[in-house]
Biotite code that builds the C-alpha atoms (Angstrom):
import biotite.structure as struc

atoms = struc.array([
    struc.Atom([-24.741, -8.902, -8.557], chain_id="A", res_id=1, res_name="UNK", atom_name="CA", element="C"),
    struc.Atom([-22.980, -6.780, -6.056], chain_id="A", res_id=2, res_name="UNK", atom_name="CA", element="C"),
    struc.Atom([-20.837, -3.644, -7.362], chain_id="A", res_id=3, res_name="UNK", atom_name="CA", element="C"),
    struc.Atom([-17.459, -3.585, -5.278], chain_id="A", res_id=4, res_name="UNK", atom_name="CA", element="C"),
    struc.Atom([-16.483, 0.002, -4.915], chain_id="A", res_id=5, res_name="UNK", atom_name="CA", element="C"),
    struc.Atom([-13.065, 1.453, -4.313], chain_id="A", res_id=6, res_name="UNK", atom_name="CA", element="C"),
    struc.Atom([-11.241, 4.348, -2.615], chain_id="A", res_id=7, res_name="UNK", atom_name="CA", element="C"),
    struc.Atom([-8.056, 5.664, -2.751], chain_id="A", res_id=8, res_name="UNK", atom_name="CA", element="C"),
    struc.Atom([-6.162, 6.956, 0.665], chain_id="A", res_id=9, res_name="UNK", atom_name="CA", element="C"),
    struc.Atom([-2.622, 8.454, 0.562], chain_id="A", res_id=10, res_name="UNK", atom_name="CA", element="C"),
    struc.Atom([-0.216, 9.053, 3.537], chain_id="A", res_id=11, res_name="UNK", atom_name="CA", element="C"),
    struc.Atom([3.334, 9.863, 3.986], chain_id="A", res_id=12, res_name="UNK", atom_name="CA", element="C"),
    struc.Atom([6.046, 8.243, 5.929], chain_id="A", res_id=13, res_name="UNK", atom_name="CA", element="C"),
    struc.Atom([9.665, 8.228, 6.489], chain_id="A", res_id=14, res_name="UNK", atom_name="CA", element="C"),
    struc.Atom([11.636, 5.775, 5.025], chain_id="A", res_id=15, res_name="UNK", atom_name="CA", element="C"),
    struc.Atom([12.130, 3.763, 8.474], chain_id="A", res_id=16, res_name="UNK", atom_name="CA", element="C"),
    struc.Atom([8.643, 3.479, 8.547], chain_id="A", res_id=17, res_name="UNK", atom_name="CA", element="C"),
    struc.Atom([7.993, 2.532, 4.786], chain_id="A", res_id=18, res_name="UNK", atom_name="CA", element="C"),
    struc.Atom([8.517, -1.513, 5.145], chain_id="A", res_id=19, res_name="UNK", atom_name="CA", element="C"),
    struc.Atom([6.342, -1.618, 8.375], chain_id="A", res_id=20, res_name="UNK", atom_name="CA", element="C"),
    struc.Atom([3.559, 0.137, 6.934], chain_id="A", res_id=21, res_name="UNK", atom_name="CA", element="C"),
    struc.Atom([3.796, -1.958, 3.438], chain_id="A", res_id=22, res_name="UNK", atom_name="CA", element="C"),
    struc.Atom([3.448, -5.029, 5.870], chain_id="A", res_id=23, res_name="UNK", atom_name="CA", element="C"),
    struc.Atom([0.537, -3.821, 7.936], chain_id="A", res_id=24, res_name="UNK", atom_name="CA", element="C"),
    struc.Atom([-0.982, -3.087, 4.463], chain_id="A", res_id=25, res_name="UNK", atom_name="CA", element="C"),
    struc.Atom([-0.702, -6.115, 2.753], chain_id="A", res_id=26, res_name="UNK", atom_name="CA", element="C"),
    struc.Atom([-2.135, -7.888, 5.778], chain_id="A", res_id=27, res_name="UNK", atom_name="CA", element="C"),
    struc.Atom([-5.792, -5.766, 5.706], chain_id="A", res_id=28, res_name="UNK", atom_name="CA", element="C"),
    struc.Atom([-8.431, -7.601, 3.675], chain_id="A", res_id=29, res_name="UNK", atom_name="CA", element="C"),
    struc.Atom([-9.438, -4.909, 1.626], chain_id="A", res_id=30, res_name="UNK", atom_name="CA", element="C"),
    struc.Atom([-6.307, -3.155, 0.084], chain_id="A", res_id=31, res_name="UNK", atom_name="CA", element="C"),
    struc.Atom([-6.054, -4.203, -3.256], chain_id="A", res_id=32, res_name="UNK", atom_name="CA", element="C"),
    struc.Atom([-3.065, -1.976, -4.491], chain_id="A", res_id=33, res_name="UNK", atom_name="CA", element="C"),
    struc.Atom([-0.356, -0.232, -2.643], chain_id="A", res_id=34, res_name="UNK", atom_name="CA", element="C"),
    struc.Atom([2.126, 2.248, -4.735], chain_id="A", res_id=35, res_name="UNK", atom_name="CA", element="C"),
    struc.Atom([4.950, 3.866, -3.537], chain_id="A", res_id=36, res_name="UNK", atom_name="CA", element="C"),
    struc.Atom([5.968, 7.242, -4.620], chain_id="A", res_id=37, res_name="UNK", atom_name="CA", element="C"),
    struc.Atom([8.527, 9.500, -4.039], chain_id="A", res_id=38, res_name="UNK", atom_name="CA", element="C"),
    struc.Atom([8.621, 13.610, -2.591], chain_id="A", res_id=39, res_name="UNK", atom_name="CA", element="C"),
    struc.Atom([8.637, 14.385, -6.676], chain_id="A", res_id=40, res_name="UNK", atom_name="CA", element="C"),
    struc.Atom([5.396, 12.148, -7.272], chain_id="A", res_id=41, res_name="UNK", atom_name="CA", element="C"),
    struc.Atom([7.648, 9.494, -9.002], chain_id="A", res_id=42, res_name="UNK", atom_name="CA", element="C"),
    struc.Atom([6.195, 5.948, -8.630], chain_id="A", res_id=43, res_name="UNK", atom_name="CA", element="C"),
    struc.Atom([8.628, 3.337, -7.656], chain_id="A", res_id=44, res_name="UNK", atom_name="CA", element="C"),
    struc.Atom([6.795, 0.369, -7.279], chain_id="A", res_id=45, res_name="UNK", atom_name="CA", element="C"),
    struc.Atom([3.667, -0.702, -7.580], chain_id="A", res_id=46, res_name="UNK", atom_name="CA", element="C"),
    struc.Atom([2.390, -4.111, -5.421], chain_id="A", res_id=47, res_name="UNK", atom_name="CA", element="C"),
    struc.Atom([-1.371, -5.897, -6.393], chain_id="A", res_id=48, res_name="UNK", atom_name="CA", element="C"),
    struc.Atom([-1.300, -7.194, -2.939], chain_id="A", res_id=49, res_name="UNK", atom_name="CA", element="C"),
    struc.Atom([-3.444, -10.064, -4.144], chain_id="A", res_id=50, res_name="UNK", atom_name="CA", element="C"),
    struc.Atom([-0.381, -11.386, -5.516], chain_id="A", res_id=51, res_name="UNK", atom_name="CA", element="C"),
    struc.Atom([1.778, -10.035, -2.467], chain_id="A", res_id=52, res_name="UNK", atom_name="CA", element="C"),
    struc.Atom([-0.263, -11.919, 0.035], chain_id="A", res_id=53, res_name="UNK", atom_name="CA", element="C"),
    struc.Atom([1.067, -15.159, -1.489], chain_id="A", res_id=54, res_name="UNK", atom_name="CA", element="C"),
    struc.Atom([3.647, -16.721, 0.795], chain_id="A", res_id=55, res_name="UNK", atom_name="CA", element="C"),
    struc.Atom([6.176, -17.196, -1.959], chain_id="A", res_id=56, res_name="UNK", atom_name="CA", element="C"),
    struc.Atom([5.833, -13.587, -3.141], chain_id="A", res_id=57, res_name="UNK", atom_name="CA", element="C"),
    struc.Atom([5.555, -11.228, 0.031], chain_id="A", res_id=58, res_name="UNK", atom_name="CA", element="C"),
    struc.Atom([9.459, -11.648, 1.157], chain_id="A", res_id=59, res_name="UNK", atom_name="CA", element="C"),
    struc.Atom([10.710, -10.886, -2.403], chain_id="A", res_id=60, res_name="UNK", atom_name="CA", element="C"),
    struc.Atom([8.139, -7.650, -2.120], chain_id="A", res_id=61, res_name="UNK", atom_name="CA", element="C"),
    struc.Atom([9.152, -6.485, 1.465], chain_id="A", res_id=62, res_name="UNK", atom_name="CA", element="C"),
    struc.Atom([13.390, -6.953, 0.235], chain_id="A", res_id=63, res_name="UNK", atom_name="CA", element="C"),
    struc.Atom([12.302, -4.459, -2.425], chain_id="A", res_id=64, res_name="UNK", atom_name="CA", element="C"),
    struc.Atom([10.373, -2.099, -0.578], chain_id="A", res_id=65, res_name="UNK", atom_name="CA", element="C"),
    struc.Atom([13.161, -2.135, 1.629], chain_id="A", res_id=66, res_name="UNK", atom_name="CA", element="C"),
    struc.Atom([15.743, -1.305, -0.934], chain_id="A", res_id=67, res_name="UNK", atom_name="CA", element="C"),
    struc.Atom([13.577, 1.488, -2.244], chain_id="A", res_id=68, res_name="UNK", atom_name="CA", element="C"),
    struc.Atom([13.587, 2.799, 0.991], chain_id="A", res_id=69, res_name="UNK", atom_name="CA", element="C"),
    struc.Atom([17.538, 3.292, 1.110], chain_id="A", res_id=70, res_name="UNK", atom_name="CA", element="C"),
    struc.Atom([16.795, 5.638, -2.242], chain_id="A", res_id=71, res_name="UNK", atom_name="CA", element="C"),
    struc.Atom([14.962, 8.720, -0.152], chain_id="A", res_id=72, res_name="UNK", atom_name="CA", element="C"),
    struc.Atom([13.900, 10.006, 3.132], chain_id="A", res_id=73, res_name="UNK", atom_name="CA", element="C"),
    struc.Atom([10.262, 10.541, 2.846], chain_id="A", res_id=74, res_name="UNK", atom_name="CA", element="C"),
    struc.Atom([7.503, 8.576, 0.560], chain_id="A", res_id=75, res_name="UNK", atom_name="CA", element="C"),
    struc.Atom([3.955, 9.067, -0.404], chain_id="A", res_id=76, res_name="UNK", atom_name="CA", element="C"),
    struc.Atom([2.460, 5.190, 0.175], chain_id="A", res_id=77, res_name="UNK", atom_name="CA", element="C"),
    struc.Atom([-0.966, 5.276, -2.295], chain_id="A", res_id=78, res_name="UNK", atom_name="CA", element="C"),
    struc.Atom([-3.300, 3.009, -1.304], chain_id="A", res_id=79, res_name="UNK", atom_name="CA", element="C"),
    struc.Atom([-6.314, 1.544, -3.426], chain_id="A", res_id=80, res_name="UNK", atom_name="CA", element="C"),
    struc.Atom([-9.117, -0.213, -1.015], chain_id="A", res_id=81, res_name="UNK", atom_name="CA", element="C"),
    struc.Atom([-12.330, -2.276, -1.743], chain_id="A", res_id=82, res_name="UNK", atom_name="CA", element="C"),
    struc.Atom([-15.901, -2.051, 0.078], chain_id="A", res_id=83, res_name="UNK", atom_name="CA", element="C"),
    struc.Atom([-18.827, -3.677, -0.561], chain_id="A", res_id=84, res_name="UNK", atom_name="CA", element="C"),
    struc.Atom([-21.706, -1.129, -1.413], chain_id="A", res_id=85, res_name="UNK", atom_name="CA", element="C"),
    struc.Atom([-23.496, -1.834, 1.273], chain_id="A", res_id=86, res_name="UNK", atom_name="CA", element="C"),
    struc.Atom([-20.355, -1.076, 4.048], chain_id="A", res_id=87, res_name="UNK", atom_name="CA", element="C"),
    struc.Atom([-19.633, 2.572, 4.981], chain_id="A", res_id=88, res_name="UNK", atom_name="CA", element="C"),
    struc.Atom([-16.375, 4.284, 3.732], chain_id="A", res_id=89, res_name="UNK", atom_name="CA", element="C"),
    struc.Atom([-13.688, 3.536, 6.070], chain_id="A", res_id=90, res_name="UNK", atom_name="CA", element="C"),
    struc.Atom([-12.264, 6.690, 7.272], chain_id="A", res_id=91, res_name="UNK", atom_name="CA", element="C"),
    struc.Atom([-8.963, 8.241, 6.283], chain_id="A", res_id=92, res_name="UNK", atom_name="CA", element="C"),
    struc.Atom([-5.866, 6.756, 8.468], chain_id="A", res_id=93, res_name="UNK", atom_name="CA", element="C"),
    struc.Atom([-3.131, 8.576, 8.451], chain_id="A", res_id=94, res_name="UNK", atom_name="CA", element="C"),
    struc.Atom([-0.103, 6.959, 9.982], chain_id="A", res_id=95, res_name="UNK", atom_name="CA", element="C"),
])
């Protein structure tokens, strides 16, 4: 039985850029959580994007991460990944 091992990476962006990234996120096979957090370290949301990948649920998720981008200027997107043991780390994008 094969261990699946996670990592965390965690990048800032402007809040133009916060609904573009979220999207490009949800899309990559192995992010399994993305949080959102603002210049304080407050989280306001966080998105299991096994649920956000489901049709129904990824345009109520993008209309909030939208709306919680009206609420600053700069965020702290946190996001968890998945490898298999056998895979290399991926190395740290910053965007």
């Amino acid at each position: 039985m094969e261990t699946i091992k996670t990592f965390f990476e965690e990048f800032r962006v402007l809040a133009g850029d916060l609904a573009d990234n979220v999207k490009r996120l949800i899309h990559e096979g192995n992010v399994r959580r993305i949080i959102i957090k603002d210049d304080k370290g407050n989280t306001f949301i966080e998105i299991p994007v096994t649920v956000a990948a489901i049709g129904a649920i990824f345009a109520p998720v993008l209309a909030a991460v939208g709306a919680i981008a009206a609420m600053a200027s700069h965020f702290t997107i946190v996001v968890e990944k998945a490898h298999p043991p056998d895979a290399p780390a991926a190395s740290v994008n910053r965007v």
